[in-house]
Chimera marker file (.cmm) of the C-alpha trace (Angstrom):
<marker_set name="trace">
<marker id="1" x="-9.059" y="-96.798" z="71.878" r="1" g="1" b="0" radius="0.5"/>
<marker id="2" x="-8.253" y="-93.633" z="70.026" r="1" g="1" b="0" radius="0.5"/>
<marker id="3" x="-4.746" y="-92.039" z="70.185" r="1" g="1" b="0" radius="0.5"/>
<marker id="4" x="-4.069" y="-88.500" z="71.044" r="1" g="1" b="0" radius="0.5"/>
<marker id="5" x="-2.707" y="-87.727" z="68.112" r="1" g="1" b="0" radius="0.5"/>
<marker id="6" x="-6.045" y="-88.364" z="66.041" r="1" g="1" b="0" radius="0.5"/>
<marker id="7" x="-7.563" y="-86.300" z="69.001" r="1" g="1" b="0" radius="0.5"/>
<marker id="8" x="-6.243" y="-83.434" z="68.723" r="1" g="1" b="0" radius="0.5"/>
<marker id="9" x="-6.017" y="-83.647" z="64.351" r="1" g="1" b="0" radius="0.5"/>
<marker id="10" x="-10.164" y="-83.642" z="64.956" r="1" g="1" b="0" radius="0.5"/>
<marker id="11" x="-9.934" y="-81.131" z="66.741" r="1" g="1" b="0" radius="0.5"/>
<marker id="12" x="-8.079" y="-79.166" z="65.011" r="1" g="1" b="0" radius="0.5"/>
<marker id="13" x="-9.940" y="-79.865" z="62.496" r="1" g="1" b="0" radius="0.5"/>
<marker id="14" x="-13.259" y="-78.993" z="64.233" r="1" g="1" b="0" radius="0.5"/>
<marker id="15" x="-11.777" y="-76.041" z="65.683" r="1" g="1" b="0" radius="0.5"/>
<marker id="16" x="-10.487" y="-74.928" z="61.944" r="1" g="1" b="0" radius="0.5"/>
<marker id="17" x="-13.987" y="-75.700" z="60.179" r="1" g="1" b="0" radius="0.5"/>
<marker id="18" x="-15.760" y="-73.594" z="62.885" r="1" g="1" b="0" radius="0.5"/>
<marker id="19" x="-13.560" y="-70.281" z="62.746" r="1" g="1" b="0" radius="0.5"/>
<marker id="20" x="-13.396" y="-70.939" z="58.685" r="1" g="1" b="0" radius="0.5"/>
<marker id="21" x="-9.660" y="-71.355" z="59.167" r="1" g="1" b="0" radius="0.5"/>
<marker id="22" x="-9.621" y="-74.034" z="56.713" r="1" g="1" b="0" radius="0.5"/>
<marker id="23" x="-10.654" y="-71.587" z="53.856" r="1" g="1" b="0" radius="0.5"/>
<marker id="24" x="-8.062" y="-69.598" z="54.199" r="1" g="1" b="0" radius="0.5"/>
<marker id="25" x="-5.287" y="-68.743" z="51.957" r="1" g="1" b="0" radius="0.5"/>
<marker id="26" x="-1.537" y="-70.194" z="53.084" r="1" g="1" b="0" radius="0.5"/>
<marker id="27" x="-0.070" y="-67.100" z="51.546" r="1" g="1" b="0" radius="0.5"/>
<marker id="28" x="-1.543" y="-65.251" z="53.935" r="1" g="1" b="0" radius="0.5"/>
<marker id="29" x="-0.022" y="-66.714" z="56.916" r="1" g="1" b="0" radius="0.5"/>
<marker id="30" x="3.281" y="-66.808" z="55.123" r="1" g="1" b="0" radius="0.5"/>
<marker id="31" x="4.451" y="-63.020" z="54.244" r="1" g="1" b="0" radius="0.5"/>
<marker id="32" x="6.591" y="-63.143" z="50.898" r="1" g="1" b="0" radius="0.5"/>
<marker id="33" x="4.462" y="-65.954" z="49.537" r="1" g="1" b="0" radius="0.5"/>
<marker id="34" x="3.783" y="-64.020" z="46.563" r="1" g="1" b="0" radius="0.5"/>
<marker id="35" x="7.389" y="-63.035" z="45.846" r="1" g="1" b="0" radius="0.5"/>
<marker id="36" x="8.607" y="-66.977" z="46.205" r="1" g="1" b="0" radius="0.5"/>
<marker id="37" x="5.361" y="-67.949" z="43.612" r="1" g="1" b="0" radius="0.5"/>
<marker id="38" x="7.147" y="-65.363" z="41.494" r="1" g="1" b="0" radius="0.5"/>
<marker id="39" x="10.725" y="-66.013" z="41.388" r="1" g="1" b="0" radius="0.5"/>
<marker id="40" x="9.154" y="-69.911" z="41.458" r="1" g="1" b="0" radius="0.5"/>
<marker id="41" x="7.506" y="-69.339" z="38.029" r="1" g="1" b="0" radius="0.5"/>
<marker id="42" x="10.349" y="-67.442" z="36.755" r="1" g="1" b="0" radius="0.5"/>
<marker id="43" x="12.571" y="-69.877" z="37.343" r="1" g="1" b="0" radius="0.5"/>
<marker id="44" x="10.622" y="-72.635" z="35.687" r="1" g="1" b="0" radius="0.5"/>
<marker id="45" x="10.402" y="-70.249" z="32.478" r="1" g="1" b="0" radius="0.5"/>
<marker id="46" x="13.520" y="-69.606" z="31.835" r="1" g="1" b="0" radius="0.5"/>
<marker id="47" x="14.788" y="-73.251" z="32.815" r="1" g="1" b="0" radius="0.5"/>
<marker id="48" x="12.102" y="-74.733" z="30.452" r="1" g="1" b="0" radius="0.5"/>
<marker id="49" x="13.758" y="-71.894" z="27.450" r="1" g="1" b="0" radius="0.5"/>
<marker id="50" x="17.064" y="-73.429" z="28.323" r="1" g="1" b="0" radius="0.5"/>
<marker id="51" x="15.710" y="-76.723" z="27.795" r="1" g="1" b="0" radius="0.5"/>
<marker id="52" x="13.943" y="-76.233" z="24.526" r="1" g="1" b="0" radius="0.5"/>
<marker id="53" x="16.739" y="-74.314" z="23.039" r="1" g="1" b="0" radius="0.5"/>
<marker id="54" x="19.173" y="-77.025" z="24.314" r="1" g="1" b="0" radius="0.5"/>
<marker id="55" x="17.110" y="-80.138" z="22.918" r="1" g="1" b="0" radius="0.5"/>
<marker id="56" x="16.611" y="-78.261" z="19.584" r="1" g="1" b="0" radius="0.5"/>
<marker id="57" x="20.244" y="-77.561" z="19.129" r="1" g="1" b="0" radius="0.5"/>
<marker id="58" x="21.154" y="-81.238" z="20.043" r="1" g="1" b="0" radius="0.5"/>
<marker id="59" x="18.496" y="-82.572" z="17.160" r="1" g="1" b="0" radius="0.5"/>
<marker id="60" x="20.213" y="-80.016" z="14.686" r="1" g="1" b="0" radius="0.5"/>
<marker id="61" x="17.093" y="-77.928" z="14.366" r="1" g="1" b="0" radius="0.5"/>
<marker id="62" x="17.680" y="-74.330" z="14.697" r="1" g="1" b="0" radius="0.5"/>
<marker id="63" x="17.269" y="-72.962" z="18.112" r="1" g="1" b="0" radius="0.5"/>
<marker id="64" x="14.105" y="-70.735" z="18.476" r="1" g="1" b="0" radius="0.5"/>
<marker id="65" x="14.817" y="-66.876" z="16.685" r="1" g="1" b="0" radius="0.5"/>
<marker id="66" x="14.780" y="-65.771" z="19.677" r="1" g="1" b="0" radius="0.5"/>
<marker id="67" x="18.105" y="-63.771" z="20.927" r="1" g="1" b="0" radius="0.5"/>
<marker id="68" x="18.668" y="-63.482" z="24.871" r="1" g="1" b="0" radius="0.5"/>
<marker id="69" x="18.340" y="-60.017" z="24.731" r="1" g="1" b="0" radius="0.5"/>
<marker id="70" x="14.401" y="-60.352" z="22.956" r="1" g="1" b="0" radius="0.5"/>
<marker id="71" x="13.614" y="-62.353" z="25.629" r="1" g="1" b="0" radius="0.5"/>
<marker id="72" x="14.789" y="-60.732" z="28.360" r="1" g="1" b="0" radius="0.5"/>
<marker id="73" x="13.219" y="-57.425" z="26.400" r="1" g="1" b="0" radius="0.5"/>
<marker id="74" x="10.248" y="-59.524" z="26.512" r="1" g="1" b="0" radius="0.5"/>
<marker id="75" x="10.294" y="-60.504" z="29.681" r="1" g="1" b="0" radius="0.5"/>
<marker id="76" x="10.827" y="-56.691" z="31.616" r="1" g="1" b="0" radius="0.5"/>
<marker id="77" x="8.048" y="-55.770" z="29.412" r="1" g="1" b="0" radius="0.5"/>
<marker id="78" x="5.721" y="-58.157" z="30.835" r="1" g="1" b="0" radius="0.5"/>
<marker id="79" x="6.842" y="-56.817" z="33.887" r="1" g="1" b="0" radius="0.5"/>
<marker id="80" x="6.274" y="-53.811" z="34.315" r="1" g="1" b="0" radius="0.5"/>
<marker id="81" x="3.040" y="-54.307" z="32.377" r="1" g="1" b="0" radius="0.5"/>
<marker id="82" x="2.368" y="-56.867" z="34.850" r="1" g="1" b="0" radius="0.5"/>
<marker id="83" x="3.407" y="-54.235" z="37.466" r="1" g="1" b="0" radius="0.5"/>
<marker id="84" x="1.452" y="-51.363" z="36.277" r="1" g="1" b="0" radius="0.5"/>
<marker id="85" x="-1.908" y="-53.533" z="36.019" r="1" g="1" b="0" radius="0.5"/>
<marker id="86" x="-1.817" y="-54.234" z="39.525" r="1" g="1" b="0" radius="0.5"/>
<marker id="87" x="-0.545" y="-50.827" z="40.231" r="1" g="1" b="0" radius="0.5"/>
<marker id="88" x="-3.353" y="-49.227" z="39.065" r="1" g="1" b="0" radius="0.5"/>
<marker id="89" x="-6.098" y="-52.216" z="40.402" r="1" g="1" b="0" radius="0.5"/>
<marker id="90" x="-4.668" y="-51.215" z="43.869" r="1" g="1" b="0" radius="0.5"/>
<marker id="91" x="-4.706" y="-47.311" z="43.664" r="1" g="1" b="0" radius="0.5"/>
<marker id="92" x="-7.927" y="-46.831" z="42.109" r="1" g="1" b="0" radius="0.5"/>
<marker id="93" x="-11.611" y="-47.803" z="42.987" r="1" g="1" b="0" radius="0.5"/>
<marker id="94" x="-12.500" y="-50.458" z="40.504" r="1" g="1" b="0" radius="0.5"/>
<marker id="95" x="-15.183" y="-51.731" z="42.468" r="1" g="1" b="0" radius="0.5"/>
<marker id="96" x="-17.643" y="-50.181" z="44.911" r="1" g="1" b="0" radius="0.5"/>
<marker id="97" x="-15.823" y="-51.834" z="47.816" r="1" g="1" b="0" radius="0.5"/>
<marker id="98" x="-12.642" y="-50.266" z="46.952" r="1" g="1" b="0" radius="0.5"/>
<marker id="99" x="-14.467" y="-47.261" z="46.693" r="1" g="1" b="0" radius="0.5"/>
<marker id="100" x="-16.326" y="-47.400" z="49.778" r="1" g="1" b="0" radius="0.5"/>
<marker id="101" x="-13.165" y="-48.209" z="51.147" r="1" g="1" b="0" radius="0.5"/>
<marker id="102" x="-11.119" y="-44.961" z="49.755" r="1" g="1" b="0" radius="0.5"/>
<marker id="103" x="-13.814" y="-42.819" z="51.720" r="1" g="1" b="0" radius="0.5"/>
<marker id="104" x="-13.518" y="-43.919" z="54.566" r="1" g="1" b="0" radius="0.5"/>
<marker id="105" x="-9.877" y="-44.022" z="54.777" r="1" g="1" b="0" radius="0.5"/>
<marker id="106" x="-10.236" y="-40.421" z="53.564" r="1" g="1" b="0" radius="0.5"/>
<marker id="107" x="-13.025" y="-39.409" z="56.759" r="1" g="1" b="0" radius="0.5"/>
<marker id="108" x="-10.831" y="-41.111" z="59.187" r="1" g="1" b="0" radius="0.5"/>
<marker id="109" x="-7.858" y="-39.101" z="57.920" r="1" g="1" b="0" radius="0.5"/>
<marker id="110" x="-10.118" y="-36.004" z="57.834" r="1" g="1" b="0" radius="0.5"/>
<marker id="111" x="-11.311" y="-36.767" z="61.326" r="1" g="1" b="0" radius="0.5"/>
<marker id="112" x="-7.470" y="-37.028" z="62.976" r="1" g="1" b="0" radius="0.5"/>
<marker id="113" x="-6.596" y="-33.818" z="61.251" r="1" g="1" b="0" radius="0.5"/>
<marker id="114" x="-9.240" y="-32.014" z="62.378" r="1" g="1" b="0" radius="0.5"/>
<marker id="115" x="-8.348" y="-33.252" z="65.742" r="1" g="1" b="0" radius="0.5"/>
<marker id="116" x="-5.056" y="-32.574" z="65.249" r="1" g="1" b="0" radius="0.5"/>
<marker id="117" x="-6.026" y="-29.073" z="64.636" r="1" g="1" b="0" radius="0.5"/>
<marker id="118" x="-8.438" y="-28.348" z="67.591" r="1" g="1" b="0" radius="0.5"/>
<marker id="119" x="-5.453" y="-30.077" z="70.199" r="1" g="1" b="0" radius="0.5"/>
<marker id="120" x="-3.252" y="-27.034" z="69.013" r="1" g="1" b="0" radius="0.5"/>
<marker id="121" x="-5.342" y="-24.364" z="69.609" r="1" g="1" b="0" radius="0.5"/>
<link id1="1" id2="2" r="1" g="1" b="0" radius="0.2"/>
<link id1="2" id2="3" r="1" g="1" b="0" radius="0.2"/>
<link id1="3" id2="4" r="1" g="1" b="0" radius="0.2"/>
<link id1="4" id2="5" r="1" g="1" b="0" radius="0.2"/>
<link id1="5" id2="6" r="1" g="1" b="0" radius="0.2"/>
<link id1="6" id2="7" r="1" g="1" b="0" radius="0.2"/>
<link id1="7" id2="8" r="1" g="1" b="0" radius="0.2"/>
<link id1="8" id2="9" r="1" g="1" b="0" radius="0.2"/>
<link id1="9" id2="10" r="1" g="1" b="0" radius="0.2"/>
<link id1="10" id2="11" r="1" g="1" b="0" radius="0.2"/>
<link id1="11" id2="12" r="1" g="1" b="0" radius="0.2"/>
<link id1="12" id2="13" r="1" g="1" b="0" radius="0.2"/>
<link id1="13" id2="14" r="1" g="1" b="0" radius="0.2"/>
<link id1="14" id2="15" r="1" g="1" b="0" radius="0.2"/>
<link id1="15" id2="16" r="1" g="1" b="0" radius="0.2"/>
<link id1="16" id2="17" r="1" g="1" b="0" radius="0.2"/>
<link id1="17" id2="18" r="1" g="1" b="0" radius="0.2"/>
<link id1="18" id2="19" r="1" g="1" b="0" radius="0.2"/>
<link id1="19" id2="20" r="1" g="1" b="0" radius="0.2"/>
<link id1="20" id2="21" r="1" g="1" b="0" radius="0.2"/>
<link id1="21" id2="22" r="1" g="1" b="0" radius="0.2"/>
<link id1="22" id2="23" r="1" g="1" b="0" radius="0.2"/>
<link id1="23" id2="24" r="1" g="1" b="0" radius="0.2"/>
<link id1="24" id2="25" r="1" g="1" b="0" radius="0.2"/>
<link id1="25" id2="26" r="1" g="1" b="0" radius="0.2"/>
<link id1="26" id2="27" r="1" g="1" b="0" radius="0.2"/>
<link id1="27" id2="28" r="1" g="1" b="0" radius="0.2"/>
<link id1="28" id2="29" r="1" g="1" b="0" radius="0.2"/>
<link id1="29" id2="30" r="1" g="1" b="0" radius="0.2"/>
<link id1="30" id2="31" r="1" g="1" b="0" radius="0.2"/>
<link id1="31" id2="32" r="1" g="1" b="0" radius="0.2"/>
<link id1="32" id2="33" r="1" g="1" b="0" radius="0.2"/>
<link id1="33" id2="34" r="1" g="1" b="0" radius="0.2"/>
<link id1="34" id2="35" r="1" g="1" b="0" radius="0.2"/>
<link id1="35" id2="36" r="1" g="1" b="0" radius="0.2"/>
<link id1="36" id2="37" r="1" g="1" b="0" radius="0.2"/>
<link id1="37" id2="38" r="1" g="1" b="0" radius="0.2"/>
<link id1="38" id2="39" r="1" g="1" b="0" radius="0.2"/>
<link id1="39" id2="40" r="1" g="1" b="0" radius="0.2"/>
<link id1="40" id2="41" r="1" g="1" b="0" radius="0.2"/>
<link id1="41" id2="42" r="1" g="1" b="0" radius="0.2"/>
<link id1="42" id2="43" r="1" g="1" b="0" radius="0.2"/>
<link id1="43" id2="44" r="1" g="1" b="0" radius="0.2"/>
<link id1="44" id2="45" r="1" g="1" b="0" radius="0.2"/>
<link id1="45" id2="46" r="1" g="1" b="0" radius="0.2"/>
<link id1="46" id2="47" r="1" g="1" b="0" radius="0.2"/>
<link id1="47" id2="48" r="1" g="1" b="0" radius="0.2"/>
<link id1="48" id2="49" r="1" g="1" b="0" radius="0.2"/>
<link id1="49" id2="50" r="1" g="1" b="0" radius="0.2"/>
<link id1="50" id2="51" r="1" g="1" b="0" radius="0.2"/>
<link id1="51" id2="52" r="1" g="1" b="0" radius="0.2"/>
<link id1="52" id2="53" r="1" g="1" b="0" radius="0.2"/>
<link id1="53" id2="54" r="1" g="1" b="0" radius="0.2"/>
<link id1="54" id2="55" r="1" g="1" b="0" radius="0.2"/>
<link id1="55" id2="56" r="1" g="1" b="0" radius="0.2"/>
<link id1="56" id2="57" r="1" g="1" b="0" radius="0.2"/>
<link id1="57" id2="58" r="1" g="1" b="0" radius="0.2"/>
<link id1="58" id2="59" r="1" g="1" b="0" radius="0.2"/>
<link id1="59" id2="60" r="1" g="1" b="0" radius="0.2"/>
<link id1="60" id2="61" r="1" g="1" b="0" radius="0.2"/>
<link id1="61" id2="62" r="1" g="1" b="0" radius="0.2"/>
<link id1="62" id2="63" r="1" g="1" b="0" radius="0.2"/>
<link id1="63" id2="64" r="1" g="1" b="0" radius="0.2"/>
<link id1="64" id2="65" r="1" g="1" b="0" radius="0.2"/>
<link id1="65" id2="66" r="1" g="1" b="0" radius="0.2"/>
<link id1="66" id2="67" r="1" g="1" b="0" radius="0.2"/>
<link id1="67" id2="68" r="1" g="1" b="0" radius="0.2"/>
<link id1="68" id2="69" r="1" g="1" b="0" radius="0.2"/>
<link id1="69" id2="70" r="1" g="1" b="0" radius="0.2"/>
<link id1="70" id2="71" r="1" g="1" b="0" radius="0.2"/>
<link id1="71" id2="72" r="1" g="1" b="0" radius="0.2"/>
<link id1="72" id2="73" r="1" g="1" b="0" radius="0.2"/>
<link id1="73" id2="74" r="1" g="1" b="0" radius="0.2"/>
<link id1="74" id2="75" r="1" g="1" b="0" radius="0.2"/>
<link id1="75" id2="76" r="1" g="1" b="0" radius="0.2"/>
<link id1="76" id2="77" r="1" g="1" b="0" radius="0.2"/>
<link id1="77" id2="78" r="1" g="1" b="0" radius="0.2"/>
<link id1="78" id2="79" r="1" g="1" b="0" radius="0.2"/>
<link id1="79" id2="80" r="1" g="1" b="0" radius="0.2"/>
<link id1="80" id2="81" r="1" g="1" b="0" radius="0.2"/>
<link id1="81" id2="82" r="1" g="1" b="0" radius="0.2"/>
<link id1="82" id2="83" r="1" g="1" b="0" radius="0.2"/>
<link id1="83" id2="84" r="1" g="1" b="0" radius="0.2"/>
<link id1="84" id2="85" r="1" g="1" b="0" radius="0.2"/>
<link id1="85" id2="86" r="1" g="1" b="0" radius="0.2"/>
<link id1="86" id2="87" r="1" g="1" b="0" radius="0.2"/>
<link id1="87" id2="88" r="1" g="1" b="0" radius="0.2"/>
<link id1="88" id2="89" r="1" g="1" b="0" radius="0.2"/>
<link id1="89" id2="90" r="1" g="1" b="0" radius="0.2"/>
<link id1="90" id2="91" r="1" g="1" b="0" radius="0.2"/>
<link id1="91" id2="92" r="1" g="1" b="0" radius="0.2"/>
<link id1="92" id2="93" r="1" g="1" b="0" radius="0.2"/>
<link id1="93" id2="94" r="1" g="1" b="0" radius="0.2"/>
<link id1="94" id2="95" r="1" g="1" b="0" radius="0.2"/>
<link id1="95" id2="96" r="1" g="1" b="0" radius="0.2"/>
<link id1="96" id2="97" r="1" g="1" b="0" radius="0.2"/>
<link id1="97" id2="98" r="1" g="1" b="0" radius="0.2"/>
<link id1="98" id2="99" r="1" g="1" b="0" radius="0.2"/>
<link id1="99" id2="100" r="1" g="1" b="0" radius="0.2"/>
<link id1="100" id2="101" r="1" g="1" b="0" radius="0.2"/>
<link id1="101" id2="102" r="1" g="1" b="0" radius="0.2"/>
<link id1="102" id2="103" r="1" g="1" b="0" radius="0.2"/>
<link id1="103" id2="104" r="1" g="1" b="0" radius="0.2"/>
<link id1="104" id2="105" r="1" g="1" b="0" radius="0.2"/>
<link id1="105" id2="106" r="1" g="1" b="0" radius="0.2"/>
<link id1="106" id2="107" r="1" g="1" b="0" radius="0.2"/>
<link id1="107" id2="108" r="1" g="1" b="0" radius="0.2"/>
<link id1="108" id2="109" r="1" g="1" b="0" radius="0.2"/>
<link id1="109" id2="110" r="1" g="1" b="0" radius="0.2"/>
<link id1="110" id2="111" r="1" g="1" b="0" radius="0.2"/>
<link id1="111" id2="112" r="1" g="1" b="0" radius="0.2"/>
<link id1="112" id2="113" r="1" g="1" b="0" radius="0.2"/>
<link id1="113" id2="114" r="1" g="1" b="0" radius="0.2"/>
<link id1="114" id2="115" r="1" g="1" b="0" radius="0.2"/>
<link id1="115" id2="116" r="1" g="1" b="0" radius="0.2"/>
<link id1="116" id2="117" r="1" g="1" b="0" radius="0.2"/>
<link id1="117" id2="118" r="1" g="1" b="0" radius="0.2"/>
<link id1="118" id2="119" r="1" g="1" b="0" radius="0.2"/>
<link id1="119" id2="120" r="1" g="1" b="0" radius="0.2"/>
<link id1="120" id2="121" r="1" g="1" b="0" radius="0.2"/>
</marker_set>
């Protein structure tokens, strides 16, 4: 005799596999995923620096050369070239999707102006 609940996990699972549900991303369902990964890997950074700098300074080896303001220098410059990267990836038509993409969203703009125009007159 089967239980319910491994009933319903097939077919869930069945259900998943057939609508290609199980493919997709969890940040997706999750808005702000991306921002949490970020401030996740940040935060393992600059605890791992604490830790290095704390184990060498324990051993009497000279703490990396490294003052906090270099690395946070460092860091905001990674940043924003981080930030401008994607900045431009995203505004621009790298690929022929994206530029497929750009004209339409310019026609269908196009199109509701000109209709704009002709329900005023």
């Amino acid at each position: 005799m089967t239980s319910p609940v491994n009933t319903t996990n097939t077919t869930a699972t069945q259900n998943e596999t057939a609508t290609g549900d199980a493919q997709r991303d969890p940040a997706e369902e999750l808005p702000g995923m991306t921002g949490e990964r970020v401030r996740s890997i940040v935060a393992v950074i600059v605890t791992t620096y604490a830790l290095v700098q704390s184990i060498l300074a324990a051993r009497g080896i000279n703490p990396l050369p490294f003052t906090s303001d270099q690395v946070s220098t460092a860091v905001f410059a990674v940043i924003g070239l981080a930030g401008s990267i994607y900045n431009w990836w995203t505004h621009n038509a790298v690929t022929i999707e994206a530029y497929k993409g750009k004209m339409l969203t310019q026609s269908l703009k196009l199109a509701k102006h000109a209709g704009d125009d002709k329900a005023g007159e």
